[in-house]
C-alpha positions, 0 to 999 in steps of 0.5 A: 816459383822460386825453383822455376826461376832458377832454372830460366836463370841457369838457361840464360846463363847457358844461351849467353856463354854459347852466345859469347862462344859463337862472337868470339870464334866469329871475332877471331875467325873474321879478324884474320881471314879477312885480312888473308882476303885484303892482303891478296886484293890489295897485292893481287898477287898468287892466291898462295904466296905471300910476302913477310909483310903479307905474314905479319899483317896476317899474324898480327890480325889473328892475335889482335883478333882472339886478345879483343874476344877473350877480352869480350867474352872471358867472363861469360863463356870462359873464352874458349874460342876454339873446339879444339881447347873445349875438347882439351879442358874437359879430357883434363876435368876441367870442364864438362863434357856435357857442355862440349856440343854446344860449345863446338857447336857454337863456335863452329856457329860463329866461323861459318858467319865469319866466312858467310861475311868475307862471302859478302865483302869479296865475292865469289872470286876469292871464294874460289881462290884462297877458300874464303880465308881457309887454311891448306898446307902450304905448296910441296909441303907434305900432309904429315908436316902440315899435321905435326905442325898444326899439333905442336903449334896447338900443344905450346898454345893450350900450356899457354892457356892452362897457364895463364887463363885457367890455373890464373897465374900472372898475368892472371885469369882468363881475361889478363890472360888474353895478351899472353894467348894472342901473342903465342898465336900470333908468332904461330901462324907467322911461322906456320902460315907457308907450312900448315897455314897456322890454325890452330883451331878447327872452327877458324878452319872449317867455317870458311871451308863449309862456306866454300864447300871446299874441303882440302885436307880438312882433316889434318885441321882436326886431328892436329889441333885437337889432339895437340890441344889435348897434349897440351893440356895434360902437359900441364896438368900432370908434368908442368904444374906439378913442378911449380906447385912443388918448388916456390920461392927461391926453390923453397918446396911448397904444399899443392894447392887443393884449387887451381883457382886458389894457389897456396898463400906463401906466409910472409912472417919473418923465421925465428932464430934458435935461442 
């Protein structure tokens, strides 16, 4: 009996972190492309161009959406929000690759729900002109600029979370580290919103594209984030972290720690003089 619940313990612990995935990537996804949809309703403006003031109503929905999910969902899933993350931690060892299909798939779960209610709030219109949110290179912008971008713009995104969120530094673990994430996507997507549309993550991409069946160039939301992601993470793990697990304070050098989740304990005793 005793094994038995274990396991049913293990399984809900299981069914809850692929639960928390899917809220938070659909928290992320509906925040921002449904403020793409409101921001082109209230303007009626071109289904491409849009104002700064449209950018940064964009930019601030998206942050303020992953700062609320990673709050949420931090301590039940780890909040990865982002297939692109998942697949970046475990190419890095710091999560199983047996838990990745459900998370992806979790997580595509949730965005595909995002862009099924934006279906619902705005109608077949907007499908059919902004894709129900989704994101496409922006006009006259070449696939390979859009692709670069999306890479770079995931890279900076995935040293954020090694930095804060899985190695715990200040501001500290996963759910502190929520201000920290959402303040890099936010600038991202306001710098990338007229280049690659800003993703960042290919759930938010796809969701609303399988939802409009429309797919342009879907791939570059793929290969740019994912591969950027991982970058990323073995920018950190093997480049970066190494400097500052080297150099403590005052550029005094310092023992690596044998856990990322326990760094070194500097010794505070006064040194002694020679006699």
């Amino acid at each position: 009996m005793a094994g038995q619940s274990g396991h049913n313990t293990a399984v809900a612990a299981g069914a809850g972190a692929l639960a928390a995935e899917a809220l938070g990537t659909f928290m992320l996804t509906f925040s921002g492309t449904a403020t793409v949809l409101a921001v082109h309703k209230l303007s009626a403006g071109s289904p491409t161009v849009f104002t700064a003031a449209d950018d940064i109503a964009i930019s601030i929905a998206f942050a303020f959406g992953i700062i609320a999910a990673v709050y949420v969902v931090a301590s039940v899933s780890g909040a990865h929000i982002n297939p692109a993350v998942t697949v970046a931690l475990a190419a890095v060892r710091k999560f199983p690759w047996a838990k990745v299909p459900g998370y992806v798939v979790a997580q595509l779960v949730g965005a595909i729900a995002a862009g099924l209610m934006n279906w619902f709030m705005f109608g077949d219109q907007l499908r059919e002109l902004l894709i129900l949110g989704a994101t496409r290179p922006g006009p006259d912008v070449p696939w390979y600029t859009a692709l670069v971008t999306e890479f770079v713009i995931t890279l900076v995104l995935m040293v954020v979370i090694m930095a804060t969120a899985v190695y715990k530094r200040p501001p500290g673990g996963p759910t502190q580290s929520g201000l920290a994430i959402g303040l890099w996507i936010g600038a991202a997507i306001f710098l990338a919103l007229p280049i690659s549309g800003g993703a960042l993550n290919p759930a938010r991409a796809l969701g609303p594209d399988i939802v409009a069946l429309q797919f342009p160039f879907w791939w570059i939301y793929l290969i740019g984030p994912v591969c950027g992601a991982v970058a990323g993470a073995a920018l950190w793990e093997y480049v970066l972290d190494r400097g500052s697990q080297e150099v403590g304070e005052a550029g005094v050098p310092m023992p690596r720690s044998s856990s990322p989740a326990q760094p070194v304990k500097r010794s505070r005793q006064p040194l002694k003089r020679p006699s």
